[in-house]
C-alpha positions in Angstrom: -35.4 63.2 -89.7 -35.9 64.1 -86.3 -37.0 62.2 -83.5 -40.3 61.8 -82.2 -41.7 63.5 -78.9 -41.1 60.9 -76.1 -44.1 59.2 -74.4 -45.4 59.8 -71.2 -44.2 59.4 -68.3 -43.4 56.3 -66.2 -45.4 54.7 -63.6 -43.2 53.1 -61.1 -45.6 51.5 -59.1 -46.1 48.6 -62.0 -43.1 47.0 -61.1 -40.2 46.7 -58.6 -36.4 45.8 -59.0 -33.4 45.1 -56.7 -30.1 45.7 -57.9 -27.5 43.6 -56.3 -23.4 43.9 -56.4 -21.3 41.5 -57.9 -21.8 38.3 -55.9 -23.7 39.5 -52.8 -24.7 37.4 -49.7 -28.3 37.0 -47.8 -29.8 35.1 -45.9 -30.1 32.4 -48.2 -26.6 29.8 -48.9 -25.1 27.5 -51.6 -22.6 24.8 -50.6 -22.1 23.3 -53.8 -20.2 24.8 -57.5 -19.8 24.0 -60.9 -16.6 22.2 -59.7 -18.5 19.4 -57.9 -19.1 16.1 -58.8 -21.4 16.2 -61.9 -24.0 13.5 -59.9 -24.4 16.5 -57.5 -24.6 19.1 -59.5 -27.4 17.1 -61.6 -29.5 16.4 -58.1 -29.1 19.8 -57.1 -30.7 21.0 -60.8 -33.5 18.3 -60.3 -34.4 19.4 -57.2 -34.2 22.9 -58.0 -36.5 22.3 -61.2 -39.2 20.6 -58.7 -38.9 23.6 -56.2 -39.3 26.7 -59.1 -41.6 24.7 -61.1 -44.6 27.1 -60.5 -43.0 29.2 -62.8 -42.7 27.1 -65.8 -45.2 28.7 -67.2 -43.3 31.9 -67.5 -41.1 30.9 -69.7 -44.0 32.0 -72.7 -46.3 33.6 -70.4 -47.4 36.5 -70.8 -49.0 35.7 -74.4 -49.4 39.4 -75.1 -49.1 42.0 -75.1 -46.2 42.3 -78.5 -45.2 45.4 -78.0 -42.4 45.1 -80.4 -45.0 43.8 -82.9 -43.0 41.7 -85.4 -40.0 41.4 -83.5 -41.5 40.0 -80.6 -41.6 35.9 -80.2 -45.2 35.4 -79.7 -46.5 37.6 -81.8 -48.9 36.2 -84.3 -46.8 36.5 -87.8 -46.4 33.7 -90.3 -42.3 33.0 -89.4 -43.6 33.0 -85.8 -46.9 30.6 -86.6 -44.3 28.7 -88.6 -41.8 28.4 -86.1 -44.5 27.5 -83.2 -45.7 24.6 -85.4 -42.1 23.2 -86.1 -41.6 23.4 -82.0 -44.7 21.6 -81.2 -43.9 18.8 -83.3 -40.6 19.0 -82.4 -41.6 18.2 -79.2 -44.0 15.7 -79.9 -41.3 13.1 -81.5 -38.4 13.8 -79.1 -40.8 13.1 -76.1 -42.5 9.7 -78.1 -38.6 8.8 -78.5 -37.6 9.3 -75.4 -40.3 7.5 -74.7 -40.0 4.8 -76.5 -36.5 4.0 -75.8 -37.2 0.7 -73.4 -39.0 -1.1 -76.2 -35.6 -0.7 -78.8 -34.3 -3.8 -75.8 -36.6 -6.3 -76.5 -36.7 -5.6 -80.6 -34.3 -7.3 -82.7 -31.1 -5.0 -83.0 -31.2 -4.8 -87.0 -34.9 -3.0 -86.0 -34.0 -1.3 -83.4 -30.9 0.4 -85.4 -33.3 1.2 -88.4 -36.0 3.0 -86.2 -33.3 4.7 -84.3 -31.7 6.0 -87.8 -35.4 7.0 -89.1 -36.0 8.8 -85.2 -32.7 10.9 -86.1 -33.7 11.7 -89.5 -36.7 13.6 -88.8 -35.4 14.9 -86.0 -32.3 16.5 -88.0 -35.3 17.3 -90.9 -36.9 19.4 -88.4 -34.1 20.7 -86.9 -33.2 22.1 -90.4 -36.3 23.5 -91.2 -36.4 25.4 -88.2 -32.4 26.6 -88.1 -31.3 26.2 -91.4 -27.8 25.1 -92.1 -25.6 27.8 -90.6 -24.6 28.4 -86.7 -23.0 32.0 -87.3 -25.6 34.5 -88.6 -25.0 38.8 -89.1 -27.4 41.3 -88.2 -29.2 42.6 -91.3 -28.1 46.1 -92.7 -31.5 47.2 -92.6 -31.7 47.0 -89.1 -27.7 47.2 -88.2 -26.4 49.4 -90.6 -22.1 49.7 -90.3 -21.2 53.2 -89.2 -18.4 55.2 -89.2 -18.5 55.7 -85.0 -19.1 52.2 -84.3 -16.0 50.5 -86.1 -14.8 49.8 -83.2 -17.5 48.2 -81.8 -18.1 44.4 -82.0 -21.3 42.9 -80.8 -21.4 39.5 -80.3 -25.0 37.7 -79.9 -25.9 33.8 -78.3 -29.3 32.7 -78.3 -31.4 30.3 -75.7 -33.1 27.0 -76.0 -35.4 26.3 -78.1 -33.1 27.8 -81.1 -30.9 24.5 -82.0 -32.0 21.3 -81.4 -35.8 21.5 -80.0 -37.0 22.4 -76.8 -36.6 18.8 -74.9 -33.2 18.1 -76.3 -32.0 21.5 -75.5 -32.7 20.8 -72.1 -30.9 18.0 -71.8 -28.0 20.2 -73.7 -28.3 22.2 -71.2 -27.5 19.8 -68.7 -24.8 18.4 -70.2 -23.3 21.8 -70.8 -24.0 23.0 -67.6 -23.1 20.1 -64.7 -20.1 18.0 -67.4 -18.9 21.3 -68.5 -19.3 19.7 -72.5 -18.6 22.4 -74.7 -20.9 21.7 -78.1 -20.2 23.1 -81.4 -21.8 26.4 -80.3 -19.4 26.8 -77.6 -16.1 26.1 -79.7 -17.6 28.1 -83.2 -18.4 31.5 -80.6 -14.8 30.9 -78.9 -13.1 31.1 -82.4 -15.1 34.0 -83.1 -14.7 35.9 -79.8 -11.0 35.5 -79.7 -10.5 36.4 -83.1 -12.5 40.0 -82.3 -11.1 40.5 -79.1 -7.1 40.3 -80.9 -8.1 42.1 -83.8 -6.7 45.6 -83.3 -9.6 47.4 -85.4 -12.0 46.5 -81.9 -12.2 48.4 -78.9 -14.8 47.0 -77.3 -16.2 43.3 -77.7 -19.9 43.6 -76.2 -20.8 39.9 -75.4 -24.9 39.0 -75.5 -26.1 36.3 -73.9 -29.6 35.1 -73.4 -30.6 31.5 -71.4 -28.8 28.7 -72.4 -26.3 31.1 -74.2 -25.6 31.9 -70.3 -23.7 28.3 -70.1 -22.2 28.6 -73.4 -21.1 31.4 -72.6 -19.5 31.1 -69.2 -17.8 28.1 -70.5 -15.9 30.3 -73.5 -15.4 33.1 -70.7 -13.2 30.4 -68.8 -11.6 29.3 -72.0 -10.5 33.2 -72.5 -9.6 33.6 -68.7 -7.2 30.9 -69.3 -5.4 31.4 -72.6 -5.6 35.4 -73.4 -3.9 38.4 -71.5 -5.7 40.9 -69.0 -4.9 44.1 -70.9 -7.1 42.0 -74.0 -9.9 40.9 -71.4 -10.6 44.5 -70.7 -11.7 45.0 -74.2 -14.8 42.3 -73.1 -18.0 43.3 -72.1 -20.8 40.6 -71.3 -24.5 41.6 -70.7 -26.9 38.3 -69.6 -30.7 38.2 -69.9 -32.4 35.1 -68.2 -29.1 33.9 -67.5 -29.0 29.9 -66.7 -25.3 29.7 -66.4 -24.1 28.3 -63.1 -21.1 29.9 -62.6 -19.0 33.4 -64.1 -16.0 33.8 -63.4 -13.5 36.7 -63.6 -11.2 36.6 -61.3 -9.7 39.8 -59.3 -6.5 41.2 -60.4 -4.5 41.7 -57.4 -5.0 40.1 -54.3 -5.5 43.5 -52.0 -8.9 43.8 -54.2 -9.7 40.3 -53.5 -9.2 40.6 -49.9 -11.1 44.5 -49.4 -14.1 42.5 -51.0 -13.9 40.6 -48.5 -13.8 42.8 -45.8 -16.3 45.3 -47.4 -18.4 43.4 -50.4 -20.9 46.6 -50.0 -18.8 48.9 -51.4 -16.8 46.8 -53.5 -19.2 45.1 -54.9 -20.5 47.8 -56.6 -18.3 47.8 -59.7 -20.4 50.3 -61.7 -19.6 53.0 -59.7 -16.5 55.0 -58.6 -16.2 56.0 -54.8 -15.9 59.6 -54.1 -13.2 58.9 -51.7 -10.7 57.3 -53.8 -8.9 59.5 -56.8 -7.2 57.1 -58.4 -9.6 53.8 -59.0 -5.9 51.5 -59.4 -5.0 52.4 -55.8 -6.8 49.5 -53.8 -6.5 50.5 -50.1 -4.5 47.5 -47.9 -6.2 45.7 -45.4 -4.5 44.8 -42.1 -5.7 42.8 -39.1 -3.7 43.2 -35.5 -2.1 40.0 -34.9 -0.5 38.7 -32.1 3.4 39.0 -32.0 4.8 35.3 -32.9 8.2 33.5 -33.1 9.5 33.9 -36.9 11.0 30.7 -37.7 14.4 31.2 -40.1 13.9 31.1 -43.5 15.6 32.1 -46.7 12.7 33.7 -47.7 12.7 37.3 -48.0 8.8 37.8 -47.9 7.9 39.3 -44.3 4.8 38.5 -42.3 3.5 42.2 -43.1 3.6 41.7 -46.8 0.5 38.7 -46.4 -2.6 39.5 -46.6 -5.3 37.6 -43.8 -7.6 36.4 -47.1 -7.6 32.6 -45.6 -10.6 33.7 -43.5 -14.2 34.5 -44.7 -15.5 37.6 -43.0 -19.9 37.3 -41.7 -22.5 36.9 -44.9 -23.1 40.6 -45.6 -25.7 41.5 -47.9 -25.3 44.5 -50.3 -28.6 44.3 -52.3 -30.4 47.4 -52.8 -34.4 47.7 -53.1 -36.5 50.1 -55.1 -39.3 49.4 -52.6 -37.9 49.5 -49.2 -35.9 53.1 -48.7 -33.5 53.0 -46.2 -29.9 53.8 -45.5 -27.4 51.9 -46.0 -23.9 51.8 -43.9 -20.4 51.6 -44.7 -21.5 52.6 -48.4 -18.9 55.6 -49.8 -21.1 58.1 -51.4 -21.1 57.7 -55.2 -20.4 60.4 -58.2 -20.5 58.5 -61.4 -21.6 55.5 -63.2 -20.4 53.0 -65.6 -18.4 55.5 -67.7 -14.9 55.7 -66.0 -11.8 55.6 -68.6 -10.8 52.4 -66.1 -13.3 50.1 -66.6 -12.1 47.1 -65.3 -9.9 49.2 -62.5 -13.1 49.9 -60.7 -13.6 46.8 -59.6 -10.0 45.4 -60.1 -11.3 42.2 -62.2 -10.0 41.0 -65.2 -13.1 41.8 -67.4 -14.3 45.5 -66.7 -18.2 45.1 -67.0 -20.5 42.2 -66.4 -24.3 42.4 -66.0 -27.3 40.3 -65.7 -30.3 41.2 -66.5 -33.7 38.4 -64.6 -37.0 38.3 -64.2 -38.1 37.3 -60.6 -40.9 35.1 -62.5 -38.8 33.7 -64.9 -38.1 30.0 -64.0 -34.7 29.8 -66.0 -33.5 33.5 -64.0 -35.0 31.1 -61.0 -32.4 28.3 -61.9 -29.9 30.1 -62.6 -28.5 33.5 -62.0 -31.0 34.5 -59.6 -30.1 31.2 -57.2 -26.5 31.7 -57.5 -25.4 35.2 -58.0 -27.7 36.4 -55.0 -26.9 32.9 -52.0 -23.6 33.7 -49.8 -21.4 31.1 -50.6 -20.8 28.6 -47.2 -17.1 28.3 -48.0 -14.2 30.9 -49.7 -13.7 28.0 -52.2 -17.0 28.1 -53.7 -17.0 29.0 -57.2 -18.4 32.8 -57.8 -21.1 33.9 -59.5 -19.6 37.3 -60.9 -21.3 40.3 -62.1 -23.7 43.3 -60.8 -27.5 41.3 -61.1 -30.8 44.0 -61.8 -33.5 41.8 -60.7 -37.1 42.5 -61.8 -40.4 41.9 -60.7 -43.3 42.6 -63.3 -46.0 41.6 -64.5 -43.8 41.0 -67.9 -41.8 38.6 -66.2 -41.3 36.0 -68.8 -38.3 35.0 -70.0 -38.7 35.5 -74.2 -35.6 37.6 -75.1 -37.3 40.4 -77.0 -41.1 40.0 -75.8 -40.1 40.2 -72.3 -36.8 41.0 -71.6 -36.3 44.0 -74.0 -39.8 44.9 -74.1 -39.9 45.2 -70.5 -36.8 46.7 -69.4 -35.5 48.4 -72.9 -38.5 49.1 -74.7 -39.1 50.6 -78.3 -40.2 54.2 -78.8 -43.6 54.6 -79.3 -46.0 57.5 -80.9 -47.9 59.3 -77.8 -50.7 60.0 -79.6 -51.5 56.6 -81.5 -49.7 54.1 -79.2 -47.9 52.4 -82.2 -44.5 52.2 -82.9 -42.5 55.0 -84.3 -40.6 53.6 -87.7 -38.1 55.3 -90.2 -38.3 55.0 -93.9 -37.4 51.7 -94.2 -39.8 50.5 -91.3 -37.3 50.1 -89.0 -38.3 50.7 -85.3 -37.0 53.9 -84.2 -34.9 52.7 -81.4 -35.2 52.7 -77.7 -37.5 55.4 -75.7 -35.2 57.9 -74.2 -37.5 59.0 -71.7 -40.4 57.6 -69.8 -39.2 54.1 -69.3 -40.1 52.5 -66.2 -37.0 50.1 -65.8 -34.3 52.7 -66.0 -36.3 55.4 -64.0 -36.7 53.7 -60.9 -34.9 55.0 -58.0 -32.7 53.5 -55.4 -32.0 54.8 -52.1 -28.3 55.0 -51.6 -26.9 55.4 -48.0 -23.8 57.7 -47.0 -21.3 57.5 -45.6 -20.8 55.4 -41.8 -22.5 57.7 -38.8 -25.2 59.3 -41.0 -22.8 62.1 -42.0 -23.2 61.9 -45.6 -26.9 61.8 -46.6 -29.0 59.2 -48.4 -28.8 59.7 -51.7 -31.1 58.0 -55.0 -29.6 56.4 -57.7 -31.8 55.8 -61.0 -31.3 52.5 -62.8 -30.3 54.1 -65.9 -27.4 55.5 -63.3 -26.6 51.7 -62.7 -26.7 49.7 -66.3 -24.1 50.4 -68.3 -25.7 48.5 -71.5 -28.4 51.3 -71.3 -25.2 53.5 -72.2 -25.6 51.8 -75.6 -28.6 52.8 -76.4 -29.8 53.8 -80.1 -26.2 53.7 -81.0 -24.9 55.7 -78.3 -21.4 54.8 -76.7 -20.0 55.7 -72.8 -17.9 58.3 -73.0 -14.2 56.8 -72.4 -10.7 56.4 -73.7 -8.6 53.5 -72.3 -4.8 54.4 -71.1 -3.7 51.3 -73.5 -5.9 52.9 -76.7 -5.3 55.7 -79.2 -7.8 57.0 -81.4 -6.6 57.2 -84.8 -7.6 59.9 -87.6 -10.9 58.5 -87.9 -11.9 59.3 -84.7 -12.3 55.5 -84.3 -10.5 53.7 -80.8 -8.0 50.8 -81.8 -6.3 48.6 -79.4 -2.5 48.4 -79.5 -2.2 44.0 -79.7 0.1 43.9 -82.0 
């Protein structure tokens, strides 16, 4: 069967987005990180719920329009009536228990056990009828069917709130995941499962998924890996975010030089998507020196010399790299760019122990707000403040929610639709065709690029679909790459050497 004409052609002017580096810097500053005091981390999320509460409301809004049609949240189906339903009373008796939580003091305690118990029950009742029994589910074959090129492949998916326990207790999940660092049973069942993929040698690639709370969950399993499993394994990891509510990712840089020239230059080395023109080999990080002033050397049976340390101790000025779709310009001290997201190093280019992290936020949506948008794009006030890593591709639109499919994918990876009718365009089986290849608005807006110092190089545009690497995986597409430490056996299929 073969595909469908695309549709028409976008219309940039509906929306705007900024792409920012990995950890950038503005005008705006955070003195505090997940390794404070848990009291301060929980007044700093109570005041920042106060000071994005005007978009609450985004978190379902927009209502319509579902323009994946069954697939979408909101739209009107029975499992999504159902599910509504089951959330509303969910809601209902978690608030009247919270509530009601004062009065169990003055009750006898043989009462206030028994109304407790009965408060749990239907809570768990509900719970169940809205989850089920499991916490690990596949991808139907119907609309994930295992082929022969992707074998290698392993996607890995976490839901958001609203998915386990109820909307209120999430929250407070949330929290407690968040500020204590508790890991719940989610956290330590996707751990098993992750490290399991990522040291089976039939995997390649290990595509991590995360949407809202699954942000938290999942930076806490991505320190859990950082700590216990080897680099040349890490590289296999890739981690996509939408409506990220994490705060903090971490991977860390390799080798100190890196760490130090993104210091010096977090512009260009930020930028981990892309590989500078100027550098053949993307493992060659280029030292830094600063002139110092001759000093007495003290004797010491060290053998280390004073031009073997690097001047790291130091934080250069806030530098913002961020780059706008709406406010062309050049940009200095960029290197001109020839690629994106496809080198055979991926986690060379920018010298970090994972190769490829991206988050994907909604300007409007309050849990972006709280989350990745707050600390991935405010210059840290101290080198000791914990990072925010990964390249962030912030939207503005008037589909700004922050419902995984309805918004999120809708918006930014939309399905392929019939130019003629407007409605979807299905297979057989009346699956969705897959992603539109052309005309999507997201991934054709342009970025002005600058060149190179002293306006020698010019200003160059960048597309977004340049940028994301996860729109390399579209309809069951893969970037183009072989790693040094993989062979591809007879089957075409890319194995990692681990054991």
């Amino acid at each position: 069967m073969a595909p469908p004409p695309p549709s028409a052609e976008p219309n940039p002017l509906n929306a705007q987005t900024r792409f920012f580096g990995s950890q950038i810097g503005g005008r705006s500053a955070i003195n505090y990180g997940y390794t404070d005091m848990p009291w301060k981390l929980m007044t700093w999320d109570v005041y920042h719920f106060f000071r994005f509460f005007w978009a609450l409301p985004y978190i379902v809004w927009p209502l319509s329009p579902a323009d994946s049609a069954e697939l979408s949240e909101l739209s009107l189906t029975l499992g999504n009536v159902w599910c509504i339903v089951i959330h509303v009373v969910l809601c209902i008796v978690q608030l009247a228990g919270i509530a009601a939580l004062p009065s169990l003091l003055v009750l006898p305690v043989w009462l206030a056990v028994l109304l407790t118990g009965l408060f749990l029950l239907i809570n768990t009742v509900l719970c169940l009828l809205l989850n089920g029994k499991g916490v690990e589910y596949h991808s139907e074959p119907k609309y994930a069917p295992e082929l022969p090129e992707h074998a290698h492949e392993q996607w890995i998916y976490i839901n958001g709130v609203a998915a386990g326990s109820g909307i209120v207790f999430d929250v407070f999940e949330c929290l407690l995941q968040r500020n204590w660092g508790y890991a719940t049973k989610d956290v330590r069942v996707c751990y098993q499962i992750i490290k399991e993929k990522i040291y089976n040698p039939q995997y390649s690639k290990v595509i991590f998924v995360l949407h809202s709370q699954g942000g938290i969950e999942g930076s806490l399993i991505l320190d859990w890996l950082l700590q216990e499993l080897p680099q040349d394994l890490l590289s296999k990891l890739e981690v996509y975010t939408f409506g990220n509510a994490a705060n903090h990712f971490n991977n860390p840089h390799r080798h100190i030089r890196s760490q130090t020239l993104a210091k010096h230059n977090p512009v260009a080395a930020s930028i981990d998507s892309t590989r500078l023109a100027a550098v053949q080999d993307a493992t060659e990080v280029p030292r830094l020196r600063r002139p110092q002033k001759a000093k007495p050397r003290p004797s010491s049976s060290s053998s280390s010399s004073s031009s073997d340390t690097e001047p790291y101790d130091k934080p250069p000025a806030a530098t913002t790299n961020s780059l706008s779709s709406t406010h062309p310009g050049t940009v200095e001290s960029v290197p001109p760019i020839t690629s994106s997201t496809t080198s055979p190093h991926p986690s060379h280019l920018s010298d970090r122990a994972i190769g490829h992290i991206e988050h994907y936020a909604h300007t409007t949506d309050f849990v972006a707000l709280w989350g990745v948008l707050h600390f991935a794009t405010s210059a840290p006030t101290s080198p000791f403040i914990p990072r925010f890593i990964g390249r962030v591709f912030a939207r503005a639109s008037p589909k700004g929610g922050h419902q995984m499919v309805q918004h999120y994918l809708d918006g930014m990876f939309p399905l392929r639709r019939d130019p003629q009718t407007g409605r979807l365009v299905r297979r057989e089986n009346g699956v969705p065709w897959g992603a539109e290849e052309e005309g999507n608005e997201f991934m054709e807006i342009q970025f002005w690029r600058g060149g190179s110092k002293g306006g020698k190089k010019p200003t160059v545009k960048v597309k977004v679909k340049e940028l994301s690497r996860l729109w390399q995986y579209r309809n069951g597409k893969s970037p183009e790459e072989t790693l040094p430490w993989l062979a591809r056996g007879l089957d075409g299929a890319v194995r990692h050497a681990t054991l």
